[in-house]
DOZADO-232538 format. One record per atom (N, C-alpha, C, O): y, x, z; residue number from 1; residue in three letters. Coordinates in pm, 1 decimal. Each point is the difference from the previous one (the first is absolute). Example, Ala and Ser with C-alpha at 12.3 -4.5 7.8 and 13.67 -1.06 7.14 Angstrom:
BEGIN
{r {-569.0,1319.0,780.0},1,"Ala"}
{r {119.0,-89.0,0.0},1,"Ala"}
{r {120.0,90.0,0.0},1,"Ala"}
{r {-1.9,103.6,66.5},1,"Ala"}
{r {106.9,-138.6,-138.5},2,"Ser"}
{r {119.0,82.0,6.0},2,"Ser"}
{r {109.0,-77.0,73.0},2,"Ser"}
{r {110.8,50.9,16.9},2,"Ser"}
END
This chain:
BEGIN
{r {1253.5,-593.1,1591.2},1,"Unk"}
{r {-5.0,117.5,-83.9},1,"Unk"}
{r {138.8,64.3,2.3},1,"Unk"}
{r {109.5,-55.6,8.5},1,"Unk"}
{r {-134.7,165.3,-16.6},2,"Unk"}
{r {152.1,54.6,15.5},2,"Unk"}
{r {88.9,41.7,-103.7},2,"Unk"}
{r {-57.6,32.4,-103.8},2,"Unk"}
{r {176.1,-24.8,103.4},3,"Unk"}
{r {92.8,30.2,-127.9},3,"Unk"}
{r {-48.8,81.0,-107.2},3,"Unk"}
{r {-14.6,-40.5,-115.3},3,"Unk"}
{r {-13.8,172.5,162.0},4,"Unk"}
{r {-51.5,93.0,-63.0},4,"Unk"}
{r {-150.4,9.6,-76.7},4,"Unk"}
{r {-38.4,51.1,-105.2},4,"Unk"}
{r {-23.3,-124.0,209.1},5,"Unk"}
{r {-176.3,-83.8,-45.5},5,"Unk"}
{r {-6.4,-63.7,-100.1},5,"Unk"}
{r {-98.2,19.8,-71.5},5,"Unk"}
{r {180.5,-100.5,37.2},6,"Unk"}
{r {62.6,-120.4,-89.9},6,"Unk"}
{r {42.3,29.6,-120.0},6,"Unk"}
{r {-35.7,-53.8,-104.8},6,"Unk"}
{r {153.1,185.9,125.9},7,"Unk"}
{r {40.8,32.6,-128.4},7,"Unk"}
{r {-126.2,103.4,-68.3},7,"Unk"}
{r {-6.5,-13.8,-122.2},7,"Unk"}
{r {-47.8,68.1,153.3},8,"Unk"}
{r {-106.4,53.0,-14.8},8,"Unk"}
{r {-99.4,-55.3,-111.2},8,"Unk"}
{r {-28.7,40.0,-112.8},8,"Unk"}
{r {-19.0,-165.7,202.5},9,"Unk"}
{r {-77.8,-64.7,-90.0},9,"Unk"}
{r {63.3,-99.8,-96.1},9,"Unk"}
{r {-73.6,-64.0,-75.2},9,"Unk"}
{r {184.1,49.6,73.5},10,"Unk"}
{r {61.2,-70.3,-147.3},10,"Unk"}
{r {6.5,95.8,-73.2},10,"Unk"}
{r {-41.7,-11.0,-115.3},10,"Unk"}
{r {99.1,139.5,164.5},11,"Unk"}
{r {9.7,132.1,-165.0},11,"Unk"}
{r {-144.4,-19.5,13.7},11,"Unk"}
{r {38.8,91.1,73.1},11,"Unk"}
{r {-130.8,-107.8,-68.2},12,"Unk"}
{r {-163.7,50.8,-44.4},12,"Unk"}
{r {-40.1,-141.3,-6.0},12,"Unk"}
{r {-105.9,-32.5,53.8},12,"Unk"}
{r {191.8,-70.4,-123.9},13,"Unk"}
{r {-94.8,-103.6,-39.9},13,"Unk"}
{r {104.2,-75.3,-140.9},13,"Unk"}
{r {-27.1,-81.6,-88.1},13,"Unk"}
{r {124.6,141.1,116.4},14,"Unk"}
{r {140.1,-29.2,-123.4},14,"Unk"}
{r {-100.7,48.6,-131.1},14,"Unk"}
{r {-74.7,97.6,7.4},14,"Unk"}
{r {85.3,-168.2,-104.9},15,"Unk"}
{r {-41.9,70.3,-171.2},15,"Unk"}
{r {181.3,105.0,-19.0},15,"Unk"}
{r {121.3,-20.5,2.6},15,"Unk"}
{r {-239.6,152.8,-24.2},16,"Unk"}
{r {117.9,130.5,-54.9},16,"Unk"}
{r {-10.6,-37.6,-167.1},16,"Unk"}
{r {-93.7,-26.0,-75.4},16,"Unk"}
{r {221.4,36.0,62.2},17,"Unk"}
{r {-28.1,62.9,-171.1},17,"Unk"}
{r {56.0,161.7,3.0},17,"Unk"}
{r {92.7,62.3,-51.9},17,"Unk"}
{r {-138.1,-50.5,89.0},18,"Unk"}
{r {16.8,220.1,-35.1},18,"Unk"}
{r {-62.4,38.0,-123.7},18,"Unk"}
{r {-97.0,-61.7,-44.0},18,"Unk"}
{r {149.2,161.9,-14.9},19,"Unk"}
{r {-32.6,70.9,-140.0},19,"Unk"}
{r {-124.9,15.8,-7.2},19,"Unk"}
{r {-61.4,-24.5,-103.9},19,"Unk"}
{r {5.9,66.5,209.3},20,"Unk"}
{r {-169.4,48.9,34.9},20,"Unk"}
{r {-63.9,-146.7,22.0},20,"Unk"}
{r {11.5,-92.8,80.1},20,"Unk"}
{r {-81.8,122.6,-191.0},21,"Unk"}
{r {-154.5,-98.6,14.6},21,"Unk"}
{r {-68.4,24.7,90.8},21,"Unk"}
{r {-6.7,110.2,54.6},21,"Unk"}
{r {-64.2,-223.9,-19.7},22,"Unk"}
{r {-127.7,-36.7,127.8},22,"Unk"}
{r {-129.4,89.1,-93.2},22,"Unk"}
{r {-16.6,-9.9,-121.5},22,"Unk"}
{r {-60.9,91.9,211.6},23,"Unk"}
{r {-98.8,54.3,-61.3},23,"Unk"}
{r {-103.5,-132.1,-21.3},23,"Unk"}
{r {-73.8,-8.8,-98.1},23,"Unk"}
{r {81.6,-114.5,229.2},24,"Unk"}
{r {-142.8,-75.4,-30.4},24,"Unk"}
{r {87.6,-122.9,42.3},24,"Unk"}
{r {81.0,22.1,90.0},24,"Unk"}
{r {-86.7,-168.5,-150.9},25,"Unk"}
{r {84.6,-108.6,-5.0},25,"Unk"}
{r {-108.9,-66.5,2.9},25,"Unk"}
{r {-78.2,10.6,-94.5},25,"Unk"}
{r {35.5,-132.8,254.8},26,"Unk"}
{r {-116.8,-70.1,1.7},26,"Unk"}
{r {98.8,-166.4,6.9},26,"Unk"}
{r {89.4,-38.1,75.5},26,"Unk"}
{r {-160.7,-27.9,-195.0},27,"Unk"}
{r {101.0,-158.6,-30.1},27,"Unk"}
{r {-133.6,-61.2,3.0},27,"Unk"}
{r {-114.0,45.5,9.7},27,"Unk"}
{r {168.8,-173.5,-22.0},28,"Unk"}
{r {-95.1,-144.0,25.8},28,"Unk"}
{r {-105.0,12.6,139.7},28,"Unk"}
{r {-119.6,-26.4,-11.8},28,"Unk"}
{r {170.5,63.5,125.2},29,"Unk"}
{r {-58.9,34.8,128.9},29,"Unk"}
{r {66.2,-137.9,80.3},29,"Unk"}
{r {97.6,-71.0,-24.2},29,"Unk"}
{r {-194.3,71.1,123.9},30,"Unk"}
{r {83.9,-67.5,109.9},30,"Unk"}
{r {16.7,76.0,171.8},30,"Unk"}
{r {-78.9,12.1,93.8},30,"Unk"}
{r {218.5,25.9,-115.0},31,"Unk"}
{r {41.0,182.6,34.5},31,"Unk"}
{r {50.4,-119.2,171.7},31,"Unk"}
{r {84.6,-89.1,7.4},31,"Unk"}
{r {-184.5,145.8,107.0},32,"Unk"}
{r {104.0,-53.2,100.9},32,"Unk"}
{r {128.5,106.7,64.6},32,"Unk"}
{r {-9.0,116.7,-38.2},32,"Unk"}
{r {90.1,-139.6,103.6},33,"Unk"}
{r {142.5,99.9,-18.4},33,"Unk"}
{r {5.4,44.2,168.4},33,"Unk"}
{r {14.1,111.5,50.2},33,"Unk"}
{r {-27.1,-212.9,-1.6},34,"Unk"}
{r {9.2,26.3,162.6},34,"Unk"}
{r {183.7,-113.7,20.0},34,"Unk"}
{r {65.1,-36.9,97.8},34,"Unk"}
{r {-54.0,26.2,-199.5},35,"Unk"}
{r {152.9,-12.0,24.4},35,"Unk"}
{r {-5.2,-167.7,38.3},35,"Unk"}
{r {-103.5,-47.4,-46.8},35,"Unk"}
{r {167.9,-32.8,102.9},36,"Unk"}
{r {-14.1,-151.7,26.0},36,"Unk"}
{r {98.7,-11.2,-127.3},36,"Unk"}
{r {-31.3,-88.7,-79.4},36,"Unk"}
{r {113.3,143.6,56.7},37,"Unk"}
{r {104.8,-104.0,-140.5},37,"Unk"}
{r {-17.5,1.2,-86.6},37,"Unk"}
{r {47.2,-79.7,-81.0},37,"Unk"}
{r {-148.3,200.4,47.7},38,"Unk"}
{r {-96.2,-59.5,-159.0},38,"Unk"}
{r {-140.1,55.2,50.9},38,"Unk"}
{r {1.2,117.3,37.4},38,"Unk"}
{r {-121.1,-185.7,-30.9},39,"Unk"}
{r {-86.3,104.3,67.1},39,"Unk"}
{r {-106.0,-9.1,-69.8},39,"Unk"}
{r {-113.7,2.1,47.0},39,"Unk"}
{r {151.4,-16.6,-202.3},40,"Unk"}
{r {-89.9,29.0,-90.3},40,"Unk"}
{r {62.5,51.1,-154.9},40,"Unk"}
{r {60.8,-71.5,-79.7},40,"Unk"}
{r {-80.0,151.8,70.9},41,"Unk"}
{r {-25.1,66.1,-172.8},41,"Unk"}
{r {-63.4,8.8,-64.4},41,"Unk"}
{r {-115.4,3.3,42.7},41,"Unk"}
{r {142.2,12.1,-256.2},42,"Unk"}
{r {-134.0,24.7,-39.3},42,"Unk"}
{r {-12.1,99.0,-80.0},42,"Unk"}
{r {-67.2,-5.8,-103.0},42,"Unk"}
{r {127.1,101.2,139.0},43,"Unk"}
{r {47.3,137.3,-32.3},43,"Unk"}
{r {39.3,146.4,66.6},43,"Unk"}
{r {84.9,9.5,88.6},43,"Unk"}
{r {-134.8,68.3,-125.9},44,"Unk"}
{r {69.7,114.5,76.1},44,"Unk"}
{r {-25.9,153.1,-77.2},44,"Unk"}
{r {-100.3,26.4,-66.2},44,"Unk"}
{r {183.1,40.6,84.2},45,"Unk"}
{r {-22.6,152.6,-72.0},45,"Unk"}
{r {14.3,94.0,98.5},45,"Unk"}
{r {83.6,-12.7,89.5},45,"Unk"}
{r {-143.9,88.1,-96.7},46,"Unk"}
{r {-51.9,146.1,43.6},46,"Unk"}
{r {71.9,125.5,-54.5},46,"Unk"}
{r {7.1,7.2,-122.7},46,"Unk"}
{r {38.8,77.2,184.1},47,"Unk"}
{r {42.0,136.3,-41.9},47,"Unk"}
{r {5.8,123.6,79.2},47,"Unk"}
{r {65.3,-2.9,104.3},47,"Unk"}
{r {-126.4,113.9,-140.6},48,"Unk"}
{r {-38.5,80.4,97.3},48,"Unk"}
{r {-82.4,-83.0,105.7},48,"Unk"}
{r {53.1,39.8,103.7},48,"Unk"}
{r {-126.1,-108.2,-74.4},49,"Unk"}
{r {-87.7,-29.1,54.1},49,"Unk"}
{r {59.2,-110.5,94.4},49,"Unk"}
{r {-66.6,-57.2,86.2},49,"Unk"}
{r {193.1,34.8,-111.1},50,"Unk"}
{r {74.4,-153.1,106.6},50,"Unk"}
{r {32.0,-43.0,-68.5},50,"Unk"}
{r {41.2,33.4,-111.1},50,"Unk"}
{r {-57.7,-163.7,185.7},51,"Unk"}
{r {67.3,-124.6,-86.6},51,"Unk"}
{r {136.9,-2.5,0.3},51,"Unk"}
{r {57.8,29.9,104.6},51,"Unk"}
{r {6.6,-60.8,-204.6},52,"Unk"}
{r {98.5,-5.0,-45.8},52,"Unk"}
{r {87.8,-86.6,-6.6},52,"Unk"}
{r {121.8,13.9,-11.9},52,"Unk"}
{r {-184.4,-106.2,19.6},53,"Unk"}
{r {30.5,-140.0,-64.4},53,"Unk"}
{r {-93.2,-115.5,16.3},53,"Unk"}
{r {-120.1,13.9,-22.8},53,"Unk"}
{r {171.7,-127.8,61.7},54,"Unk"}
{r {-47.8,-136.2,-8.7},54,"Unk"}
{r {18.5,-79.2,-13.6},54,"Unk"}
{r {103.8,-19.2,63.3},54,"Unk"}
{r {-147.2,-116.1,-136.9},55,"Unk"}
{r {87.5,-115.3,-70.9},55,"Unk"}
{r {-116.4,-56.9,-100.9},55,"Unk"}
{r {-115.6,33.2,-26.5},55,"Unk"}
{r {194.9,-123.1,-10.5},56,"Unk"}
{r {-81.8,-78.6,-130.6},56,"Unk"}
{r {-45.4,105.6,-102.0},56,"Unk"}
{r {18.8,120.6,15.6},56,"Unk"}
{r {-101.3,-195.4,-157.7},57,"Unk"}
{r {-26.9,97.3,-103.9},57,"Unk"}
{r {146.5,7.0,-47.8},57,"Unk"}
{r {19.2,111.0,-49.6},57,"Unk"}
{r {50.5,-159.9,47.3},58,"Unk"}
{r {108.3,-21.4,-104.2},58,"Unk"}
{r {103.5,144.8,75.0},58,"Unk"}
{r {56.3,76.2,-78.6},58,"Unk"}
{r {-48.5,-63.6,166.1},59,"Unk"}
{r {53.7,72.9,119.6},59,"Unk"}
{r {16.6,128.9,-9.3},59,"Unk"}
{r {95.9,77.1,-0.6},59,"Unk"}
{r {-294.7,-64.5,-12.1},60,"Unk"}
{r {-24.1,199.7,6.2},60,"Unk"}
{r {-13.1,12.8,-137.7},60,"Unk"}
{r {-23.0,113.1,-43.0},60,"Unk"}
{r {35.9,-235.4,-59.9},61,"Unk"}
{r {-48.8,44.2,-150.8},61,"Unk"}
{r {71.4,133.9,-37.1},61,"Unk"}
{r {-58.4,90.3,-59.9},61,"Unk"}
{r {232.4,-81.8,113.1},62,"Unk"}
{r {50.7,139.2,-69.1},62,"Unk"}
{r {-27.5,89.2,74.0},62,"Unk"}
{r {87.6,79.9,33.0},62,"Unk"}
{r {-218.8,-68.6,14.3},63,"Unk"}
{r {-17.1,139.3,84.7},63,"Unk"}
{r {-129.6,51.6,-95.0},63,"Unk"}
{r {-33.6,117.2,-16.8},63,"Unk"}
{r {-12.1,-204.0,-24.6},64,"Unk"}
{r {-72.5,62.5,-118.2},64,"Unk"}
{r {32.9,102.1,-131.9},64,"Unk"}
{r {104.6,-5.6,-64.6},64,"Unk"}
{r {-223.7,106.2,36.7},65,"Unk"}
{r {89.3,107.6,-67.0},65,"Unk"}
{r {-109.1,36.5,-122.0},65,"Unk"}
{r {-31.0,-100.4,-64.3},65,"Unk"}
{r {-1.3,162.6,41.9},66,"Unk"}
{r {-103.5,33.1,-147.8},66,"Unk"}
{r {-121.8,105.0,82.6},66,"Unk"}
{r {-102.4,27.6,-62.5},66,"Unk"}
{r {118.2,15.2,174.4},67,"Unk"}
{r {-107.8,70.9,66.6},67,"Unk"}
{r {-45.6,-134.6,146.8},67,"Unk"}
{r {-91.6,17.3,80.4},67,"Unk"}
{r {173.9,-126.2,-83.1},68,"Unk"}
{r {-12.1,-64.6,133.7},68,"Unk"}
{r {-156.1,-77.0,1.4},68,"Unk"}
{r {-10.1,-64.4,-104.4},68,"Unk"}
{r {-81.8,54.4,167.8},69,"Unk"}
{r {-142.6,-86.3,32.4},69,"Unk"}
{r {4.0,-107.9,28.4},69,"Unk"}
{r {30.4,-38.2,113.0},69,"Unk"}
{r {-54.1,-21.3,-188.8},70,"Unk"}
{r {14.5,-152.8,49.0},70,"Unk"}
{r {-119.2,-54.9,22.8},70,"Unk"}
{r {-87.0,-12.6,-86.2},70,"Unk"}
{r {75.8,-28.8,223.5},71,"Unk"}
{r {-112.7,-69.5,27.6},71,"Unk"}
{r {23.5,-164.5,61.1},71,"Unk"}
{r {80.8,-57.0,73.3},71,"Unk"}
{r {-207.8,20.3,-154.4},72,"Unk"}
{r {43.7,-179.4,21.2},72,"Unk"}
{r {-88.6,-32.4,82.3},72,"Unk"}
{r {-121.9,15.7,-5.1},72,"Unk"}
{r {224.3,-88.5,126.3},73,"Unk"}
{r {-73.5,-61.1,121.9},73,"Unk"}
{r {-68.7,-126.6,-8.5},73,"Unk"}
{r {-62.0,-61.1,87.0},73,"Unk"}
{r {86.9,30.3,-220.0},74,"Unk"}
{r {-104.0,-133.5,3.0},74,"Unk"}
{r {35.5,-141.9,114.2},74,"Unk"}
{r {-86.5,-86.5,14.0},74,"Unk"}
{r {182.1,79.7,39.7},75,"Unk"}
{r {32.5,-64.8,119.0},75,"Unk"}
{r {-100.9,33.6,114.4},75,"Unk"}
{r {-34.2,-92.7,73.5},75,"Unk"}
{r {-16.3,217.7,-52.3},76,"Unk"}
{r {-37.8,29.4,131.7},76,"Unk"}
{r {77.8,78.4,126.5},76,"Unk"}
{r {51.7,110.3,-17.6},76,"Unk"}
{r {-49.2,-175.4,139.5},77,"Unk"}
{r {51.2,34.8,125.5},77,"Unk"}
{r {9.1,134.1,-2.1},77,"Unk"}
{r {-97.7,70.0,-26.5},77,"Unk"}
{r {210.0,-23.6,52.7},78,"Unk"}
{r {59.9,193.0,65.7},78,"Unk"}
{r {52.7,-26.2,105.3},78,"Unk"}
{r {87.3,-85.0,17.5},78,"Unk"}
{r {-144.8,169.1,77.8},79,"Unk"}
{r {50.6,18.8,95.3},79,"Unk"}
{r {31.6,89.4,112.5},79,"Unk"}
{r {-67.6,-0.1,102.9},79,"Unk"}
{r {178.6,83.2,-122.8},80,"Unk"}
{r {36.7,130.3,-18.7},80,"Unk"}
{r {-27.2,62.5,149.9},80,"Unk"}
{r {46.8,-52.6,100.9},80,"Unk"}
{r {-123.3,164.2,-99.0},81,"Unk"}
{r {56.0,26.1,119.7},81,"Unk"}
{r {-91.4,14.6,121.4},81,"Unk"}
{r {18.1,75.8,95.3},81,"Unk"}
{r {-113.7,-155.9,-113.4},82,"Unk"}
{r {-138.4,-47.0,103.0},82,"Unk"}
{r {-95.8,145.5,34.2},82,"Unk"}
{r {-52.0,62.6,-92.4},82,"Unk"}
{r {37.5,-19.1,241.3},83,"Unk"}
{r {-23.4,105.2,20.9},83,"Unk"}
{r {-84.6,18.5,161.3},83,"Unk"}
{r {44.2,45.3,105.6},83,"Unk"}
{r {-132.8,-81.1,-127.4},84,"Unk"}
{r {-99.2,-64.0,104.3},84,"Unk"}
{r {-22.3,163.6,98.7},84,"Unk"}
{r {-112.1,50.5,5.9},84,"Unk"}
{r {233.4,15.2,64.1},85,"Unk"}
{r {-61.0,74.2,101.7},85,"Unk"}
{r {-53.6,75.4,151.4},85,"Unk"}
{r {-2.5,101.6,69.4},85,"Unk"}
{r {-32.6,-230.5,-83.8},86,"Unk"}
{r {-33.8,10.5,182.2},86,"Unk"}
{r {-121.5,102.7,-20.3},86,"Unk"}
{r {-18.4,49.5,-111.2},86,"Unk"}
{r {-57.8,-20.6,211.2},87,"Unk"}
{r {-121.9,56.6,17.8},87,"Unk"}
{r {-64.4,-15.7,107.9},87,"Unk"}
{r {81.5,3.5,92.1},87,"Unk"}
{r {-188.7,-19.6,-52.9},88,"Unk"}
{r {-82.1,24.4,129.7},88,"Unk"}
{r {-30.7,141.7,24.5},88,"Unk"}
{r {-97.1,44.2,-61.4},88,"Unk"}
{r {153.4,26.1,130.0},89,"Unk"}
{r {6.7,164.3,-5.3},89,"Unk"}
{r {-120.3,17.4,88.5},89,"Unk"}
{r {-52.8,110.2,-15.0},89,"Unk"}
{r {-9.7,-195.0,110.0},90,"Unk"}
{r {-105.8,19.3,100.5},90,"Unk"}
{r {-133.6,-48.2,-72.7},90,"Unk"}
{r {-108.3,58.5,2.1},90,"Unk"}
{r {135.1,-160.5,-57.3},91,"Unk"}
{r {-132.8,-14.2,-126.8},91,"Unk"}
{r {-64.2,79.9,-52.8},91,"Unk"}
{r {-117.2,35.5,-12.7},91,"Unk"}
{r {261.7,0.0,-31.8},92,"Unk"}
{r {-20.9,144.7,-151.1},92,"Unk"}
{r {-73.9,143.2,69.0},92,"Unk"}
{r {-83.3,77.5,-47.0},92,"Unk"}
{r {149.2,-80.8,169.7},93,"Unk"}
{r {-39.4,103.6,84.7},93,"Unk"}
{r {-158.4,7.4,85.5},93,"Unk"}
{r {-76.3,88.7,38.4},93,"Unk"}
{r {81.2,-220.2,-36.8},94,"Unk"}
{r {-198.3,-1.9,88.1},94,"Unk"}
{r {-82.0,-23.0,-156.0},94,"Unk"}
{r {-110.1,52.9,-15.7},94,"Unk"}
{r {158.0,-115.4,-69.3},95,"Unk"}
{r {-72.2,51.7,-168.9},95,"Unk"}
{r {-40.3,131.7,-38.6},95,"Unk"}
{r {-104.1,33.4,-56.7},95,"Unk"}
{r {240.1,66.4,110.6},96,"Unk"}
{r {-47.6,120.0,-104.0},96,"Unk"}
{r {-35.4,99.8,97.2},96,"Unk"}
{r {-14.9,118.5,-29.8},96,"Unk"}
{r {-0.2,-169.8,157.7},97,"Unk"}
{r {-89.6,67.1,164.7},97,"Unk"}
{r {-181.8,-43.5,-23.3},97,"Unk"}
{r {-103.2,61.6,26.8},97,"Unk"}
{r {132.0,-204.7,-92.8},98,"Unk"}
{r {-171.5,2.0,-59.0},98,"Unk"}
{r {-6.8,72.5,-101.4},98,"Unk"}
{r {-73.8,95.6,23.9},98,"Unk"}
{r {130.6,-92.8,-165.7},99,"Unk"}
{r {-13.4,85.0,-109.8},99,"Unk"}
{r {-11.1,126.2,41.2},99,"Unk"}
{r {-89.7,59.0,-60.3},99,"Unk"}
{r {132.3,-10.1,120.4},100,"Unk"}
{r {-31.3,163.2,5.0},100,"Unk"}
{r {-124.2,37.2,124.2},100,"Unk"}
{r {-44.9,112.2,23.0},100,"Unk"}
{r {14.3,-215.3,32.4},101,"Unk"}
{r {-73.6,49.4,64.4},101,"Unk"}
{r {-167.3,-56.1,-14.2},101,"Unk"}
{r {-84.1,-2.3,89.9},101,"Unk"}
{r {65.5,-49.2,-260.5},102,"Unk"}
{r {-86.2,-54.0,-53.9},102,"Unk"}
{r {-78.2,97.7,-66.2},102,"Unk"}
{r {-98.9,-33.9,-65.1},102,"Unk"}
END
């Protein structure tokens, strides 16, 4: 991984304490990270629609705010990221060569 790859994903996995609250703070999860030196969390907050932050509950607790959502993971698996997109473009294509000509 490269220098720049690296530092990357430590600022986007460090717990911020910034003035601004997490709009949505998901705790008691079992959060996998991608990272090998901790490659599990059970916490994470959201803002503007990225994550922000990741770490224990104890971690993102001050990212919580009086408008923040807290949703409890119950200890169920997250796993960020998963994005299944291959396609069979010739499939799709002798499919909708029968559909239209049905």
């Amino acid at each position: 991984m490269s220098f720049l790859a690296a530092a990357i994903f430590l600022l986007t996995q460090a717990p911020t304490t910034t003035a601004s609250p997490a709009d949505l703070v998901l705790v008691s999860a079992r959060i996998w990270t991608g990272d090998p030196a901790r490659p599990e969390a059970s916490a994470l907050a959201v803002r503007a629609g990225r994550v922000v932050a990741i770490g224990s509950d104890a971690e993102i607790a001050p990212l919580r705010g009086p408008k923040t959502v807290v949703v409890e993971g119950r200890g169920r698996r997250v796993v960020p990221g998963l994005n299944d997109s291959h396609l069979h473009v010739i499939r799709g294509g002798l499919n909708y060569n029968i559909w239209c000509t049905s």
